[in-house]
N, CA, C and O atoms as a MOPAC input file, in Angstrom:
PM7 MOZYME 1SCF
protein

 N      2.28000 1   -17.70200 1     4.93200 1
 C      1.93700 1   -16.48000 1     5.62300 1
 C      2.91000 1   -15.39900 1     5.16600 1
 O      4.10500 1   -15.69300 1     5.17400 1
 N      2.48000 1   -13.98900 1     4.70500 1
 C      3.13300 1   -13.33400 1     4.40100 1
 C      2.85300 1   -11.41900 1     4.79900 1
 O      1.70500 1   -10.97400 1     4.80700 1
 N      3.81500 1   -10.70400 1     5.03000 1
 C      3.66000 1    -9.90100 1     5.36900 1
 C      3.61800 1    -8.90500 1     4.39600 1
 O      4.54800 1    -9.06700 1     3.60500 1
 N      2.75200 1    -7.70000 1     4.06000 1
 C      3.06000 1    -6.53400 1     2.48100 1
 C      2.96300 1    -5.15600 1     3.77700 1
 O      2.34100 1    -4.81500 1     4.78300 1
 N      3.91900 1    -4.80000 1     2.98700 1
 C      4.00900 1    -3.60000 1     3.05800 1
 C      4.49900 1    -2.15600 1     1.64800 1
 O      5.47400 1    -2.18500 1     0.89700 1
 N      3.53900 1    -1.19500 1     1.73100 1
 C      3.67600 1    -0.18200 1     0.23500 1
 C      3.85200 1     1.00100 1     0.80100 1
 O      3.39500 1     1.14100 1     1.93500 1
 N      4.60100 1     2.21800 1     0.11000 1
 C      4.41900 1     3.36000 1     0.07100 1
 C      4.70900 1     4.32400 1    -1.26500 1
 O      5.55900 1     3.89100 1    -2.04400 1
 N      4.16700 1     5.40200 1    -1.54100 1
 C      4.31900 1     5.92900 1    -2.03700 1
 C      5.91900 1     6.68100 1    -2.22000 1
 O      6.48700 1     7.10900 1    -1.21600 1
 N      6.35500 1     6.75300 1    -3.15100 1
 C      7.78600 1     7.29700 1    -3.24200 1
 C      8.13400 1     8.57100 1    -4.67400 1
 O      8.37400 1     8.18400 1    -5.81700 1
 N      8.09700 1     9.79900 1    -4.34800 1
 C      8.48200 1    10.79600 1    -5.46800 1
 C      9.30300 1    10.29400 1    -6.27000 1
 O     10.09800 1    11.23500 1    -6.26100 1
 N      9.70900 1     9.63400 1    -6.89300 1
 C     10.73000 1     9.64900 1    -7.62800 1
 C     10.74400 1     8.61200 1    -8.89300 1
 O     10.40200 1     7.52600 1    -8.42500 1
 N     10.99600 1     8.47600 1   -10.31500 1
 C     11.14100 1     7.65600 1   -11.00900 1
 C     11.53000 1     6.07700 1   -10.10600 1
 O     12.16400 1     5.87000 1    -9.07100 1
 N     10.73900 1     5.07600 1   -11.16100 1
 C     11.29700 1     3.56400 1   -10.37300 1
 C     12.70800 1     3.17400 1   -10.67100 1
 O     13.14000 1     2.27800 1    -9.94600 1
 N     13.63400 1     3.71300 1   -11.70200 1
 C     14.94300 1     3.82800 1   -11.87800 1
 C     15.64000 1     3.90600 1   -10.70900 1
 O     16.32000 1     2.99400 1   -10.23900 1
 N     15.42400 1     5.34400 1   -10.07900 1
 C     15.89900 1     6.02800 1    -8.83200 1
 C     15.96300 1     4.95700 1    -8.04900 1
 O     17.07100 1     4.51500 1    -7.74800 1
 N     14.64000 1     4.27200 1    -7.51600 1
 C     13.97100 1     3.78700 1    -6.53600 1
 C     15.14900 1     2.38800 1    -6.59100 1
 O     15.93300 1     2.27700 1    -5.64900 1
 N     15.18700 1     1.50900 1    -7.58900 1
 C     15.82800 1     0.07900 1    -7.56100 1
 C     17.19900 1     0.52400 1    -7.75700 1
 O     17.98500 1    -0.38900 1    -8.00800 1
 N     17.73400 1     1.82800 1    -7.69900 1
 C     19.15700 1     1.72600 1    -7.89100 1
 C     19.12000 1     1.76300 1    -6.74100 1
 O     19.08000 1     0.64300 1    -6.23200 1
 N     19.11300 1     2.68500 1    -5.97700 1
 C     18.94000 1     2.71000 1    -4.31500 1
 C     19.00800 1     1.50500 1    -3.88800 1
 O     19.56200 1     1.43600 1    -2.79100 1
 N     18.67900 1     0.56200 1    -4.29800 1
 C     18.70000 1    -1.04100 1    -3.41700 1
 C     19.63300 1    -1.33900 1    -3.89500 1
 O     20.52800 1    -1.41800 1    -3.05400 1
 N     20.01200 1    -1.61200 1    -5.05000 1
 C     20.72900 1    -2.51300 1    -5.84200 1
 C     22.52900 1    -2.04000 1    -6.45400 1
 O     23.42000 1    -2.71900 1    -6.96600 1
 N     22.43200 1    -0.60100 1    -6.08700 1
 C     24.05000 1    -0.15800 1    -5.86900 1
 C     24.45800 1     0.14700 1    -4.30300 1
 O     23.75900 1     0.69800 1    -3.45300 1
 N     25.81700 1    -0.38000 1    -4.16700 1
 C     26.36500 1    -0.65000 1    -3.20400 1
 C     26.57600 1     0.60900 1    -2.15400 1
 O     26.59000 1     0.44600 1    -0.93400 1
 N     26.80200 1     2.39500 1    -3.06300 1
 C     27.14600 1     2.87200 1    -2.91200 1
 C     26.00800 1     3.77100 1    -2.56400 1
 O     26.20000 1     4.97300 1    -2.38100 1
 N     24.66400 1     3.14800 1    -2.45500 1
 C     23.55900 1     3.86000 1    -2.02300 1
 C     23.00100 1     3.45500 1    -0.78800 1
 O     22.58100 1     4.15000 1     0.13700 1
 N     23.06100 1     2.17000 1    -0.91700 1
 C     21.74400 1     1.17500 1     0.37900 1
 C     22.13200 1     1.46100 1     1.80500 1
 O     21.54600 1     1.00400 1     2.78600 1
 N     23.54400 1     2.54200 1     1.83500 1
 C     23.93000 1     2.69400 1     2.98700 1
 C     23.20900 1     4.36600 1     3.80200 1
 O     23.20500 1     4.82800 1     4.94300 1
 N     22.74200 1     4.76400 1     2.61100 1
 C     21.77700 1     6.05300 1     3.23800 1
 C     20.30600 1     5.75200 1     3.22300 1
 O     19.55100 1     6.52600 1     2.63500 1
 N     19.91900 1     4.84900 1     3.73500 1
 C     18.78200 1     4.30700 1     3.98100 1
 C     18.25700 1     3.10100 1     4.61700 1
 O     17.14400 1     3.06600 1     5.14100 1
 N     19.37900 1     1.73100 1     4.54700 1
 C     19.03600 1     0.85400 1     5.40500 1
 C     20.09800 1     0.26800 1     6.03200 1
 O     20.51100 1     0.72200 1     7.10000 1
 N     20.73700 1    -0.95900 1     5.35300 1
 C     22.21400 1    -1.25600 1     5.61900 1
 C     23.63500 1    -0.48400 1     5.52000 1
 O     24.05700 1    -0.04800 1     4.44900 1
 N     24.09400 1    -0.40200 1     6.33500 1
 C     25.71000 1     0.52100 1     6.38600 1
 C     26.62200 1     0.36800 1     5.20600 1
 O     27.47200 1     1.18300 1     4.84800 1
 N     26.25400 1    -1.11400 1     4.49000 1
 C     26.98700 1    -1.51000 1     3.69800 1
 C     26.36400 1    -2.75900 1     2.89700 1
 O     25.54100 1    -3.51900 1     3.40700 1
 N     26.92000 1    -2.89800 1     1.40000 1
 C     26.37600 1    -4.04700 1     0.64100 1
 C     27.88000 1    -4.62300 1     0.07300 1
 O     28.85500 1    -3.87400 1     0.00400 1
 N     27.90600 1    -5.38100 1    -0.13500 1
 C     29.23500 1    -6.43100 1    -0.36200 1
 C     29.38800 1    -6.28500 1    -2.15000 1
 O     30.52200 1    -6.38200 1    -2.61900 1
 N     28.38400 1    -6.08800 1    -2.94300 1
 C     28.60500 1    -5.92100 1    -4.02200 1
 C     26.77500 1    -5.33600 1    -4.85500 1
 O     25.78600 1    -5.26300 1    -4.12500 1
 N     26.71700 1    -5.11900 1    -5.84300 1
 C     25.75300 1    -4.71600 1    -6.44500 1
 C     24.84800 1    -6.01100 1    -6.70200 1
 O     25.37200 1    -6.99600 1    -7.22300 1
 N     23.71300 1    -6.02200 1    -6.40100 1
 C     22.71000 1    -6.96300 1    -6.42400 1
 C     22.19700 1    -7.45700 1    -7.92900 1
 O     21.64900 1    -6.70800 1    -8.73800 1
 N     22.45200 1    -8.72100 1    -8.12100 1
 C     22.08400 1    -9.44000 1    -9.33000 1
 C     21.81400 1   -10.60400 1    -9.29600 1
 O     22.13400 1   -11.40100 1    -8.41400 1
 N     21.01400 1   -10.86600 1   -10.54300 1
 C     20.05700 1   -12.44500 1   -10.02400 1
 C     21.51600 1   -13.59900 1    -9.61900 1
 O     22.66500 1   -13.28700 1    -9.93000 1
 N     21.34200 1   -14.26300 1    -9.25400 1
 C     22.05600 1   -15.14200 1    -8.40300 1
 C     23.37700 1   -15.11300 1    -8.12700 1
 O     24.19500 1   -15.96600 1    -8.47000 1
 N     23.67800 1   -13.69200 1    -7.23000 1
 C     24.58800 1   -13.06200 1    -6.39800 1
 C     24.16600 1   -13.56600 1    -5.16300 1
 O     22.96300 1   -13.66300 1    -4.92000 1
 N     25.24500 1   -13.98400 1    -4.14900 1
 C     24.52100 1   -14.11400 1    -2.56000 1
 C     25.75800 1   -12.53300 1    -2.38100 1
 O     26.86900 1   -12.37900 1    -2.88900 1
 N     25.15700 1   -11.82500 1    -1.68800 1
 C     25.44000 1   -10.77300 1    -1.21600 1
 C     25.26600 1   -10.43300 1     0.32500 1
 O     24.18200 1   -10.35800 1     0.90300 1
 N     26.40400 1   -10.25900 1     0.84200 1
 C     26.48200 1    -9.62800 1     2.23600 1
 C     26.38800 1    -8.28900 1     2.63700 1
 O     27.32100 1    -7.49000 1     2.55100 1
 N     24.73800 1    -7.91000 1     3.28600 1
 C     24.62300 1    -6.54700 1     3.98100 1
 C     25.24900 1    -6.71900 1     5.60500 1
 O     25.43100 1    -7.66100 1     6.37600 1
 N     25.42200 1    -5.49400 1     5.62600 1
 C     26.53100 1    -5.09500 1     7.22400 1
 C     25.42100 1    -3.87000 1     7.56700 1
 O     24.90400 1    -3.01600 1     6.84700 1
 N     25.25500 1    -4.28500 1     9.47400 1
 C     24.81200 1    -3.06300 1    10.02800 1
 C     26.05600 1    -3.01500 1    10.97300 1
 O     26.34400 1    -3.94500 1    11.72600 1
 N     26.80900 1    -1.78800 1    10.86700 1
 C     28.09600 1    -1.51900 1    11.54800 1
 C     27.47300 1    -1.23600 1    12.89000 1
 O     27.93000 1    -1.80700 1    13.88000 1
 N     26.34900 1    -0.30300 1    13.00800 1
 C     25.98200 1     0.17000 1    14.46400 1
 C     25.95400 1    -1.18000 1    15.14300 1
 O     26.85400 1    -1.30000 1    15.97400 1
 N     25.06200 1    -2.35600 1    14.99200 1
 C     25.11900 1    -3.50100 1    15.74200 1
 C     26.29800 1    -4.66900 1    15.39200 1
 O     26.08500 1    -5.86300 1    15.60200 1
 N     27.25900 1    -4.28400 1    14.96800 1
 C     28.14500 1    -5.71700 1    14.42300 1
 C     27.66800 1    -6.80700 1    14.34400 1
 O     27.93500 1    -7.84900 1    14.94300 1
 N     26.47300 1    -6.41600 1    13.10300 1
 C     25.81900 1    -7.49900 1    12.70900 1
 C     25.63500 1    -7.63500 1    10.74500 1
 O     25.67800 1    -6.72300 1     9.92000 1
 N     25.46700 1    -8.88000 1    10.56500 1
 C     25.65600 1    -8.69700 1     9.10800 1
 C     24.49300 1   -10.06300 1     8.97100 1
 O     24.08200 1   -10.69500 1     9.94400 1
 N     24.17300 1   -10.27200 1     7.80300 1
 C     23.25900 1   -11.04000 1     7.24400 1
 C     23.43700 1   -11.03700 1     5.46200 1
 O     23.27700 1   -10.09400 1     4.68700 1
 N     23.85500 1   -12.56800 1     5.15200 1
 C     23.86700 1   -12.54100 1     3.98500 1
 C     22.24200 1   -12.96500 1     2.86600 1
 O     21.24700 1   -13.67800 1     2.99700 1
 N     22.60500 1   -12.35200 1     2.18400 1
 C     21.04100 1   -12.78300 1     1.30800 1
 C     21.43100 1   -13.57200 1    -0.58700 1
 O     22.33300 1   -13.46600 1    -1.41800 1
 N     20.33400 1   -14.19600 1    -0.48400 1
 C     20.19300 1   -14.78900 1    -2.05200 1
 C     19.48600 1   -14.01800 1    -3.15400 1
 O     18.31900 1   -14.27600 1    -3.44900 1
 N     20.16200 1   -13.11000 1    -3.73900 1
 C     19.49100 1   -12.59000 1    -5.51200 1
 C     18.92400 1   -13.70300 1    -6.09100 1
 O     19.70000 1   -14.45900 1    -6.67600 1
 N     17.59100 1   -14.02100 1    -6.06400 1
 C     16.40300 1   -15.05000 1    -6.64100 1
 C     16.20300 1   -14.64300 1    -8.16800 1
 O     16.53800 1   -15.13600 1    -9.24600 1
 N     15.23200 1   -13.07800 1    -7.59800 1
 C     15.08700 1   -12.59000 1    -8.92200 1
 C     15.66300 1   -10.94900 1    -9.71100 1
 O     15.40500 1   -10.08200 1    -8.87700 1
 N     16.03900 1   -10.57400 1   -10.43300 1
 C     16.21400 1    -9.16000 1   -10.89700 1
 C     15.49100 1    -8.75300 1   -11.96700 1
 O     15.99200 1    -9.15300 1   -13.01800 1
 N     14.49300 1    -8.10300 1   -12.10700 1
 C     13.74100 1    -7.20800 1   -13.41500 1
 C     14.42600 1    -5.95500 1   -13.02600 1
 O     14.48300 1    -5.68100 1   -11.82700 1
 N     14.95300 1    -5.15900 1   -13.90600 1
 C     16.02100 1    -3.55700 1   -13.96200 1
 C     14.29900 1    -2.97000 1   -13.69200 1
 O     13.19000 1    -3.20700 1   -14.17200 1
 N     14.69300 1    -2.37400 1   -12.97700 1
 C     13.49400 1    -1.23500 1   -12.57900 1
 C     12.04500 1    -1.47200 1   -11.82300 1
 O     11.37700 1    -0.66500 1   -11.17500 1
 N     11.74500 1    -3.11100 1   -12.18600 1
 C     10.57800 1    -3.27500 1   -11.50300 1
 C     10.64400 1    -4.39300 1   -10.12100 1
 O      9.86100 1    -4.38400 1    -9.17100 1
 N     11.32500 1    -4.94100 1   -10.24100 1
 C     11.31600 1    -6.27500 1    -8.98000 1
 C     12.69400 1    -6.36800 1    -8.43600 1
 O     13.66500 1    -6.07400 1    -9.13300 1
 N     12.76900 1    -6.64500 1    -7.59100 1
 C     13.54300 1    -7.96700 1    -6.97400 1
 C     13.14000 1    -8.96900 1    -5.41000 1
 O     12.58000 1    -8.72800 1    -4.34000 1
 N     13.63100 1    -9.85700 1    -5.88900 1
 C     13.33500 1   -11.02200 1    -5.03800 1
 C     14.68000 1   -11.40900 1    -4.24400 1
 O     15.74700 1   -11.51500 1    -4.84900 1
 N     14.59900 1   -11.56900 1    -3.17400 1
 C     15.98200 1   -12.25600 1    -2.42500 1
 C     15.62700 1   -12.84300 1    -1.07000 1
 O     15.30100 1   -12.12800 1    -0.12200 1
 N     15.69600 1   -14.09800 1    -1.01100 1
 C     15.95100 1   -14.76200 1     0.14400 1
 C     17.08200 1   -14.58200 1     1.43700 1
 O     18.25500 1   -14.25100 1     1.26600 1
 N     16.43200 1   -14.88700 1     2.80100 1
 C     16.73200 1   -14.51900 1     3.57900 1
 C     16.93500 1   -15.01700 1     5.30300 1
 O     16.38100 1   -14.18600 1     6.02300 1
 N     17.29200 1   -15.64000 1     5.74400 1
 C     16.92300 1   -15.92000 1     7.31400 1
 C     16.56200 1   -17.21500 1     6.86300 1
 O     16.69400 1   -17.64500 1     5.71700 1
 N     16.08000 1   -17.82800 1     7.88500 1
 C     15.51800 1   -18.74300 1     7.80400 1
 C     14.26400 1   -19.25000 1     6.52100 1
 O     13.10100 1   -19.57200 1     6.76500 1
 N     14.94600 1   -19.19300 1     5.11000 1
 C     13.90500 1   -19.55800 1     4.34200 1
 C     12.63200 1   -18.39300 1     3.92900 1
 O     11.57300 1   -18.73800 1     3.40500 1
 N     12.92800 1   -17.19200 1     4.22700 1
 C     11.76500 1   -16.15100 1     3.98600 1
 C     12.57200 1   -15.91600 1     2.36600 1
 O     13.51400 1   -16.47600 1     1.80400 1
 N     11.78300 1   -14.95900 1     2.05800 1
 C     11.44800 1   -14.65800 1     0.30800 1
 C     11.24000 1   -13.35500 1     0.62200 1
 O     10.50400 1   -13.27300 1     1.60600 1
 N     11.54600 1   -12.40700 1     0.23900 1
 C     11.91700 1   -11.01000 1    -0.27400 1
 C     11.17100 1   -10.39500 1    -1.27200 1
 O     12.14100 1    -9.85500 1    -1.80500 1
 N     10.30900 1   -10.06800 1    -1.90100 1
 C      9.72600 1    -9.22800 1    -3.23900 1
 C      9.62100 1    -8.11700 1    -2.85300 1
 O      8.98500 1    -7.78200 1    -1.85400 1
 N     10.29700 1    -7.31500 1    -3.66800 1
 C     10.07800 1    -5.60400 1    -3.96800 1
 C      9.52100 1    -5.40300 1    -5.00100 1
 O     10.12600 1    -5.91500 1    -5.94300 1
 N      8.49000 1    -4.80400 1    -5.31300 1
 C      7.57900 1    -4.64800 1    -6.38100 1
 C      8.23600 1    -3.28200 1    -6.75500 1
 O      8.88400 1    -2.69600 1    -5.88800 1
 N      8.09300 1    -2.71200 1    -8.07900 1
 C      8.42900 1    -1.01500 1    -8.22300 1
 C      7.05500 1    -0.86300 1    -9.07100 1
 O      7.04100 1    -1.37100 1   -10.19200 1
 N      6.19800 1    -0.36400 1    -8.72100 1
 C      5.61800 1     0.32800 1    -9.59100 1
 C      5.15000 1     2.02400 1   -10.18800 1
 O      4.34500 1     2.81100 1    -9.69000 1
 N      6.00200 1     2.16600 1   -11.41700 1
 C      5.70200 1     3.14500 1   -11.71200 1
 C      4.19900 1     4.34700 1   -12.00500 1
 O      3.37600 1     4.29500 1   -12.91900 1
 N      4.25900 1     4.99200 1   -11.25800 1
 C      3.04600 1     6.14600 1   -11.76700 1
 C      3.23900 1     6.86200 1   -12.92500 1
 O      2.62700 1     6.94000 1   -13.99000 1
 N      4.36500 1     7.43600 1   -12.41200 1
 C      4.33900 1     7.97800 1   -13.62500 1
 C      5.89400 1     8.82200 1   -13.70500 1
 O      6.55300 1     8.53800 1   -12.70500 1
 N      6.60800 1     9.75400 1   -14.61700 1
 C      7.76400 1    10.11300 1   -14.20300 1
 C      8.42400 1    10.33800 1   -13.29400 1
 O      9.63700 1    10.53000 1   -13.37500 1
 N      7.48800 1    10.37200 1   -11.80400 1
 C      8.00800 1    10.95400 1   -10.95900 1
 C      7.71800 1    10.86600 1    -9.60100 1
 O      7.96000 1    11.43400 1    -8.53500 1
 N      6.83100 1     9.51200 1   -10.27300 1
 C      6.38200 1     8.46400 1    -8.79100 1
 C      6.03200 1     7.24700 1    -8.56700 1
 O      5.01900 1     6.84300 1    -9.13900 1
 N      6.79300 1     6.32500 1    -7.65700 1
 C      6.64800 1     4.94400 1    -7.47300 1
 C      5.67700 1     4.23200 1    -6.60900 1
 O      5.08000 1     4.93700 1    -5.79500 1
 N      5.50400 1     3.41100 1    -6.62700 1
 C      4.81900 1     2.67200 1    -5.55400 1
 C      5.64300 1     1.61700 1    -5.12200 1
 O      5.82000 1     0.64500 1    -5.85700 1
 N      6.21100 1     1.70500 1    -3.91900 1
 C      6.88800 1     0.15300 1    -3.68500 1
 C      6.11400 1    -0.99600 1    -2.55400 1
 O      5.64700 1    -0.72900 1    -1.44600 1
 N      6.14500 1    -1.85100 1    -3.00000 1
 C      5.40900 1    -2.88900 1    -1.98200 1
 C      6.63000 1    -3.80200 1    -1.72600 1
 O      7.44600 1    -3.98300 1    -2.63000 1
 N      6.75500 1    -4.31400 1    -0.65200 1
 C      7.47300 1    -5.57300 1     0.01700 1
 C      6.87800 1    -5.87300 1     0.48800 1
 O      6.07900 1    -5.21500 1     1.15600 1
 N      6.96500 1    -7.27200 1     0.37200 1
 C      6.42900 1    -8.26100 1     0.42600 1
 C      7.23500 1    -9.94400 1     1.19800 1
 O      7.51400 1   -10.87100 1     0.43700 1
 N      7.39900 1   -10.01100 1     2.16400 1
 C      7.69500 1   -11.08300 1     2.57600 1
 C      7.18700 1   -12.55500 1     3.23900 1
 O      6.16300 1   -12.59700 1     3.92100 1
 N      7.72400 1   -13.34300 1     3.06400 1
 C      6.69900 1   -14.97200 1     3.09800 1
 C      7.57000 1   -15.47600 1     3.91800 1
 O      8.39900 1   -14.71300 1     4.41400 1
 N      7.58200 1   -16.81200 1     4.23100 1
 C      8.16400 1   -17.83300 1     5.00300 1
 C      8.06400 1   -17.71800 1     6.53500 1
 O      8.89000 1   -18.22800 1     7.29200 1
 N      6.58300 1   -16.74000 1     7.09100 1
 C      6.43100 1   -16.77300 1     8.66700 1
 C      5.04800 1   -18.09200 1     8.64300 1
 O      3.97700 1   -18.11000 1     8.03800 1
 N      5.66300 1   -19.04200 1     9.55200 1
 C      4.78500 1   -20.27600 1    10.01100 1
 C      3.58300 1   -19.96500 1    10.74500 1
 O      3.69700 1   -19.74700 1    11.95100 1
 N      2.15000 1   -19.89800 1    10.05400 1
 C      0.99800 1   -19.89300 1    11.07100 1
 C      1.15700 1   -20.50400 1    11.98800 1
 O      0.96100 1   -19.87400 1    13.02700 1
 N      1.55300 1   -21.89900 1    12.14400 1
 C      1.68700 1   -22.70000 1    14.03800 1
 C      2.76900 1   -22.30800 1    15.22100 1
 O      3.07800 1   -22.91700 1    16.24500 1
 N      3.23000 1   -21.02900 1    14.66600 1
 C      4.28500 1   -20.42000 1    15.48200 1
 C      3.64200 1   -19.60400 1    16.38100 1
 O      2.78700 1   -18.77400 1    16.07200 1
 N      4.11500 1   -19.86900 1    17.68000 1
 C      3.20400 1   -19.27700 1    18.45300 1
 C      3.79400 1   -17.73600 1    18.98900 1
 O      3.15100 1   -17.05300 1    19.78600 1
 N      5.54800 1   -17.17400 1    18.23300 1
 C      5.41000 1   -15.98100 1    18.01700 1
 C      4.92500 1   -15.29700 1    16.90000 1
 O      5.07900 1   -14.09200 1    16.70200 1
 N      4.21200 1   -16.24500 1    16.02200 1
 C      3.52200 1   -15.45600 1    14.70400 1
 C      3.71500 1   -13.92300 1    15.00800 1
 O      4.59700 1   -13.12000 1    14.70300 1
 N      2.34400 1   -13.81300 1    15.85600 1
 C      2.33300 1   -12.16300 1    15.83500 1
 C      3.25900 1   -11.00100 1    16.19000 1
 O      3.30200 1    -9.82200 1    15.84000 1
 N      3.86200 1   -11.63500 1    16.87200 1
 C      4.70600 1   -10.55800 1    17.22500 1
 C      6.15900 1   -11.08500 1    16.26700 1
 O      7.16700 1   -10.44400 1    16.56300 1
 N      6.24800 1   -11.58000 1    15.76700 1
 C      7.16000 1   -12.15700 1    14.00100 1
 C      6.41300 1   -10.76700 1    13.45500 1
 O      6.93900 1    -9.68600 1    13.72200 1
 N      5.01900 1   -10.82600 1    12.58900 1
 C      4.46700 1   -10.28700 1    11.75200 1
 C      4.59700 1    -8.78000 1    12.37000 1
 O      4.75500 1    -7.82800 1    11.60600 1
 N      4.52400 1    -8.59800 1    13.81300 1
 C      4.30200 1    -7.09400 1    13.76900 1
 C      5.61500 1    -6.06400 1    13.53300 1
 O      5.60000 1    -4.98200 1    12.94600 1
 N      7.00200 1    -6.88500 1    14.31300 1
 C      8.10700 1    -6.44200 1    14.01200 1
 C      8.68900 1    -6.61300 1    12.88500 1
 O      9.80500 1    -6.11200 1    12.75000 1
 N      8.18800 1    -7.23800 1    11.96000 1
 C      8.63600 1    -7.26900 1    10.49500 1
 C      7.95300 1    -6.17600 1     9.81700 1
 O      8.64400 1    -5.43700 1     9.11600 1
 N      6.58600 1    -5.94000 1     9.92700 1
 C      6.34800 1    -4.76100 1     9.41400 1
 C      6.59500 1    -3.73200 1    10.19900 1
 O      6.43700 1    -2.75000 1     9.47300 1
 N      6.95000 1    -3.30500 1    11.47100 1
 C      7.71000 1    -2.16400 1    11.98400 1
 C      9.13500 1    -2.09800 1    10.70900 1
 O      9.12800 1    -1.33500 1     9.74300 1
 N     10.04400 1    -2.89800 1    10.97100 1
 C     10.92900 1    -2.89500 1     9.92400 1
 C     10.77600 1    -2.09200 1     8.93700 1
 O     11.17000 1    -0.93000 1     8.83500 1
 N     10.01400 1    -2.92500 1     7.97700 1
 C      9.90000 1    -2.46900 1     6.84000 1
 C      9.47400 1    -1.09400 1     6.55100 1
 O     10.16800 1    -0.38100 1     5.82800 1
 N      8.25900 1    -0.63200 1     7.12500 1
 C      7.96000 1     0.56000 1     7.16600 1
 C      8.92900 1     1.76500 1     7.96100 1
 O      8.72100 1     2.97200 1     7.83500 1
 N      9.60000 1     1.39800 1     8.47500 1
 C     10.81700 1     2.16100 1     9.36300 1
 C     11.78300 1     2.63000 1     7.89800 1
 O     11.99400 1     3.77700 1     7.50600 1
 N     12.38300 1     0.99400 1     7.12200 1
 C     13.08400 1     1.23000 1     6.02800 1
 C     12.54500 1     1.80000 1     5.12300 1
 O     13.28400 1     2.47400 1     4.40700 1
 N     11.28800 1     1.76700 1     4.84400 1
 C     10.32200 1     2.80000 1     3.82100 1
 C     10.59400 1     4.18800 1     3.59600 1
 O     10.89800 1     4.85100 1     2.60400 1
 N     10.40500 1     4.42400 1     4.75400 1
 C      9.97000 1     5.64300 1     5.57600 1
 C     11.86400 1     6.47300 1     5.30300 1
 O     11.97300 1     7.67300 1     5.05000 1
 N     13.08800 1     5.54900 1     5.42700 1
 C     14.18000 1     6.14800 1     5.51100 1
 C     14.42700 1     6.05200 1     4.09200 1
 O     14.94900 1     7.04700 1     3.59000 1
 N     14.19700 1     5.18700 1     3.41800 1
 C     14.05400 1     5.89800 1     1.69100 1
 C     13.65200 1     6.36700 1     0.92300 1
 O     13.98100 1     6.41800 1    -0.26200 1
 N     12.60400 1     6.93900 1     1.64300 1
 C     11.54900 1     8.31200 1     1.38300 1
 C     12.15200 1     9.54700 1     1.59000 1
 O     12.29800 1    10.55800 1     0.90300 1
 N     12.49600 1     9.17200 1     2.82700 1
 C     13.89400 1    10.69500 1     3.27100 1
 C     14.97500 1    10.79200 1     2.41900 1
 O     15.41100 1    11.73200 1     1.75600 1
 N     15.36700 1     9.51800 1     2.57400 1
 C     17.11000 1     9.82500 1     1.39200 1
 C     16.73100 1    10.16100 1    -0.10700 1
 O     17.44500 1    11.02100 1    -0.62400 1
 N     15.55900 1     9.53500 1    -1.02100 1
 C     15.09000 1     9.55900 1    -1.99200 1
 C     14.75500 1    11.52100 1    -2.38600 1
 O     15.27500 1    12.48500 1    -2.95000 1
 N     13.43700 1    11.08900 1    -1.54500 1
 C     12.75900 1    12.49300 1    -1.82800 1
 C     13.76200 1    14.12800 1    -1.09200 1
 O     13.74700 1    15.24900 1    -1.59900 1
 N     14.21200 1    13.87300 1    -0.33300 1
 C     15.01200 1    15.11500 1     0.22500 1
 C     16.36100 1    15.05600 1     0.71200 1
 O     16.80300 1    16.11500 1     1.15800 1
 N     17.15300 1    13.99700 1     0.72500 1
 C     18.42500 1    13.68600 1     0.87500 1
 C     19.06900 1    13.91000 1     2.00700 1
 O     20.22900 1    14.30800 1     2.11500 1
 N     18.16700 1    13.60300 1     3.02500 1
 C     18.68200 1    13.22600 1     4.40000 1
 C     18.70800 1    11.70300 1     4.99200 1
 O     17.96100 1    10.88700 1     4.45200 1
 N     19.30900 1    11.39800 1     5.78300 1
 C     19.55500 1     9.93600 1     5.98300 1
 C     19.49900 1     9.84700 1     7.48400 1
 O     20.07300 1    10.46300 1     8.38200 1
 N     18.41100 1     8.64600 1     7.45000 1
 C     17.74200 1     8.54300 1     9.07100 1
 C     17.41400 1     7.05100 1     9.22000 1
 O     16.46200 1     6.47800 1     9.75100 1
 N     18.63300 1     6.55400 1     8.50800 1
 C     18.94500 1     5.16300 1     8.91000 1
 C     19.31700 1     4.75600 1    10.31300 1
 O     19.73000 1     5.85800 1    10.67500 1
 N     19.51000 1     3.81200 1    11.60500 1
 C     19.91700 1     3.32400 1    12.32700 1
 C     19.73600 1     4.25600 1    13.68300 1
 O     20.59500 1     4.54700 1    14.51500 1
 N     18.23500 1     4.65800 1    13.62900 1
 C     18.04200 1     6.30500 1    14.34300 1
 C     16.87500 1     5.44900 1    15.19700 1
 O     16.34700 1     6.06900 1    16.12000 1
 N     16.45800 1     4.14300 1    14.96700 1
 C     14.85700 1     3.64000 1    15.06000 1
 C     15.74000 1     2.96200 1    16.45300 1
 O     16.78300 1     2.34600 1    16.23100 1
 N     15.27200 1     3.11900 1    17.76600 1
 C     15.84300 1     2.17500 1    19.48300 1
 C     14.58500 1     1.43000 1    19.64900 1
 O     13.48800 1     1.95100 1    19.44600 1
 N     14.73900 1     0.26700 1    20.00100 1
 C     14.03400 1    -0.68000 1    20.58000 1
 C     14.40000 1    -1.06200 1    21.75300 1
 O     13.77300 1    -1.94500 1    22.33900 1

């Protein structure tokens, strides 16, 4: 079972996977902090300072500009797709797996994972396209 989520993004797919994958970016858009620059089989520690919470992840896969893959939580799988339009626009899809159909919070697993994601979309659309940062702004 897996969850996708895409949006459109102004900007070269360069732009787009450095943003994830340097340390000195991922903090104006999702995590406060990354432990080091993301590469295929790096385990890397993201930090959310607002909740003193952290979660480490597994670098699976790295293509420079078009993918990455990283494991997570309990056994889920990570894919970021980049696809380029054209100079000056991406498409990104995420894509995550490892939610159990016989779980009887399936749905509400699947719906707050794509709240997530599209929340984080949505804040690297802002930092990307106009350079404001509206990370850790989302209350539940």
């Amino acid at each position: 079972m897996n969850n996708l989520t895409k949006i459109k993004i102004f900007r070269p797919s360069n732009e787009v996977f450095e943003a994830f994958v340097d340390p000195s970016k991922i903090g104006n858009f999702w995590f406060s902090s990354s432990s080091e620059r993301w590469e295929q089989g790096k385990m890397v520690t993201l930090r959310y300072d607002e909740y003193d919470a952290q979660v480490n992840i597994e670098v699976m896969e790295v293509e420079i500009n078009r993918k990455i893959v990283f494991q997570w939580g309990e056994g889920h799988i990570v894919t970021i797709t980049l696809k380029e339009l054209d100079n000056s626009s991406t498409i990104i899809e995420v894509n995550e797996e490892g939610f159990k159909e016989n779980d009887d919070e399936l749905t509400s697993q699947l719906i707050n994972n794509k709240e997530g994601w599209v929340y984080m979309l949505t804040c690297l659309k802002g930092y990307l396209e106009y350079g404001i940062n509206l990370r850790a702004a989302l209350v539940k």
